[in-house]
C-alpha positions in Angstrom: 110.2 22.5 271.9 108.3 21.7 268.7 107.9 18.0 269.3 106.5 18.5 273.0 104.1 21.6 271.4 102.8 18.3 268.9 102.7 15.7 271.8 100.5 18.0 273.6 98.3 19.3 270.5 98.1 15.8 270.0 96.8 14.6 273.8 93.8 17.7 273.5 92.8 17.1 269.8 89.2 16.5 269.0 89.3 17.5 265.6 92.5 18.2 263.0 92.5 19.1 259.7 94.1 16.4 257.4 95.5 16.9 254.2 96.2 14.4 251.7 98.7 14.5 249.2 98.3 18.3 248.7 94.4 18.5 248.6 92.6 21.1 250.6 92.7 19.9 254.5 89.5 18.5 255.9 88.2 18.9 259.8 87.8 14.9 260.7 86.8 14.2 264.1 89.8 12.6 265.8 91.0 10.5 269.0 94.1 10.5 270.4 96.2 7.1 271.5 99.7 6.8 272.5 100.9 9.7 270.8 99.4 9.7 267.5 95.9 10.0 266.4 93.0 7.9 265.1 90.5 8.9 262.4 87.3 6.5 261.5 86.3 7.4 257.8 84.1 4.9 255.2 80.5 4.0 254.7 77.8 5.6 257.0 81.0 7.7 258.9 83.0 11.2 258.1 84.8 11.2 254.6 88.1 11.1 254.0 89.2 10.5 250.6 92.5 8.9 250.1 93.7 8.7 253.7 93.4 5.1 254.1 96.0 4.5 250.9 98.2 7.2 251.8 101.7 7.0 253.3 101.8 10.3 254.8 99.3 13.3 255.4 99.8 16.6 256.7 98.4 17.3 260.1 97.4 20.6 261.4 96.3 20.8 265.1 95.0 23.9 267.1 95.0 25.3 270.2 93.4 26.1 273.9 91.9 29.3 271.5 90.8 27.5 268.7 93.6 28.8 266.5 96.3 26.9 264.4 99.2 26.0 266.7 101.2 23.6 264.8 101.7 21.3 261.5 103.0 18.2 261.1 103.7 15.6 258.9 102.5 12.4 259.9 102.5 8.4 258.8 99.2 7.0 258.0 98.8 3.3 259.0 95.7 1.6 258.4 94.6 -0.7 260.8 92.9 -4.0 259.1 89.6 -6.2 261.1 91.1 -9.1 263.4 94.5 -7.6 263.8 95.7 -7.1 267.7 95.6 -3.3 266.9 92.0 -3.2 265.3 90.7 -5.2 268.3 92.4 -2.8 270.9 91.7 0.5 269.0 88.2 0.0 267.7 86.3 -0.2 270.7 88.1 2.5 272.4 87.0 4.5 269.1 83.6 3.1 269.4 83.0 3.9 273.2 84.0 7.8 272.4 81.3 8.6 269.8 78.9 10.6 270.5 75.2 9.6 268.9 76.3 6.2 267.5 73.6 4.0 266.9 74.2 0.4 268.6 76.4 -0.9 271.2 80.2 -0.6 270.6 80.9 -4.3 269.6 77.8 -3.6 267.4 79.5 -0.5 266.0 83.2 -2.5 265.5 81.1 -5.4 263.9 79.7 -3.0 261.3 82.7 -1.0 260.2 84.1 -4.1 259.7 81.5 -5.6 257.4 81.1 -2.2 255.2 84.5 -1.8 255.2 85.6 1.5 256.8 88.6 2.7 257.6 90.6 3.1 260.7 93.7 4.8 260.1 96.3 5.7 262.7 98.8 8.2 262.0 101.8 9.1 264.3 104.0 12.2 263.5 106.8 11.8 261.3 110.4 12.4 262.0 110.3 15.7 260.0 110.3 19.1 261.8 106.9 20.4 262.5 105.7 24.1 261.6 104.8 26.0 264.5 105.0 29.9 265.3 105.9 32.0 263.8 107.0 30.6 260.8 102.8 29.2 260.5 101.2 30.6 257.3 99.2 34.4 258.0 96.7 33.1 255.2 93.2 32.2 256.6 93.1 29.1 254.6 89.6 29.6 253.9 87.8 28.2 251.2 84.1 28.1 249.6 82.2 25.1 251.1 82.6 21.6 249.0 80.0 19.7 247.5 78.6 17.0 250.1 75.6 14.4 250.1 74.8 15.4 253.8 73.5 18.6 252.3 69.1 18.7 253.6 67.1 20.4 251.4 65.8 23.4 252.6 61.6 23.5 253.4 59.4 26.8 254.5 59.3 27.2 257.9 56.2 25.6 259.5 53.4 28.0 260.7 51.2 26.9 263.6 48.5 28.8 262.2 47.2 30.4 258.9 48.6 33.8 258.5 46.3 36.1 256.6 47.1 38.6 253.9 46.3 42.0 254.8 44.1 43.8 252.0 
C-alpha cells in the first residue's frame, strides 16, 4: 500500500520538503514526471543547497489536507544541458512556471548558461514512512536567513496626518 500512497503523493505534488543529507527539509516547488519528481534550483531560481551533488535526499510529500502523508527516500539524478533528458524535461519545467520572465526556450537557454540545476529524483527501493509510524513532532523551526528578505518601509500616507495638540 505504501508504494501506491507515494506514486500518488507523487502525481499531486506541487511542493515537497527535501532534505539533504540530514539538514533541516526545505519546501522547493516541484513537478512531477514519470513517477518521480523534478526540482529547478541555481542562480536567479529557489535554493537548494547540496541537492544537485547528492546521491539520495529524503522526501516528504503531503496530502489532499495539507498534512504530511508520507516520507521517502529518493535518488537524486541531475540532469546535465544537451542530454536527451535535459532537452525533454526542461521545457516541460519551463512551460509550468508561473511568472517566469521570457519564453520557455528563453528560460531553458538561461538555466543553462548560469548554470542551474535540474535534478530528478525517483523513490528509492527502501520502505517509505507513512501513518502511523510518521513523526507527532511539528517539525517547526525559526525562519532561516535568506537574501530574498525586502526591507521593511512606513506605510505610505495619501495625505498629511496631523498631530492633535
Amino acid at each position: 500500500m505504501t508504494t501506491e500512497l507515494v506514486a500518488e503523493a507523487i502525481k499531486k505534488a506541487g511542493i515537497a520538503w527535501i532534505s539533504v543529507d540530514g539538514q533541516p527539509a526545505r519546501g522547493l516547488w516541484v513537478m512531477p514526471h514519470d513517477g518521480g519528481l523534478v526540482v529547478l534550483s541555481g542562480p536567479g531560481e529557489q535554493a537548494a543547497p547540496r541537492l544537485a551533488e547528492a546521491a539520495t535526499a529524503q522526501v516528504r510529500l503531503r496530502g489532499d489536507t495539507g498534512g504530511l502523508i508520507v516520507i521517502t527516500e529518493a535518488r537524486v539524478e541531475r540532469l546535465t544541458p544537451g542530454t536527451d533528458a535535459w532537452t525533454e524535461i526542461a521545457p516541460q519545467v519551463a512551460a509550468k512556471r508561473l511568472n517566469a520572465a521570457g519564453t520557455a526556450e528563453e528560460q531553458v537557454a538561461r538555466w543553462a548558461e548560469a548554470g542551474c540545476a535540474l535534478v530528478r529524483l525517483t523513490p528509492a527501493d527502501t520502505a517509505p514512512i507513512a501513518a502511523p509510524d510518521l513523526p507527532t513532532e511539528a517539525g517547526a523551526a525559526p525562519p532561516r536567513e535568506t537574501p530574498a528578505r525586502v526591507p521593511v518601509r512606513r506605510p505610505f500616507r495619501l495625505h498629511r496626518v496631523r498631530k492633535k495638540r
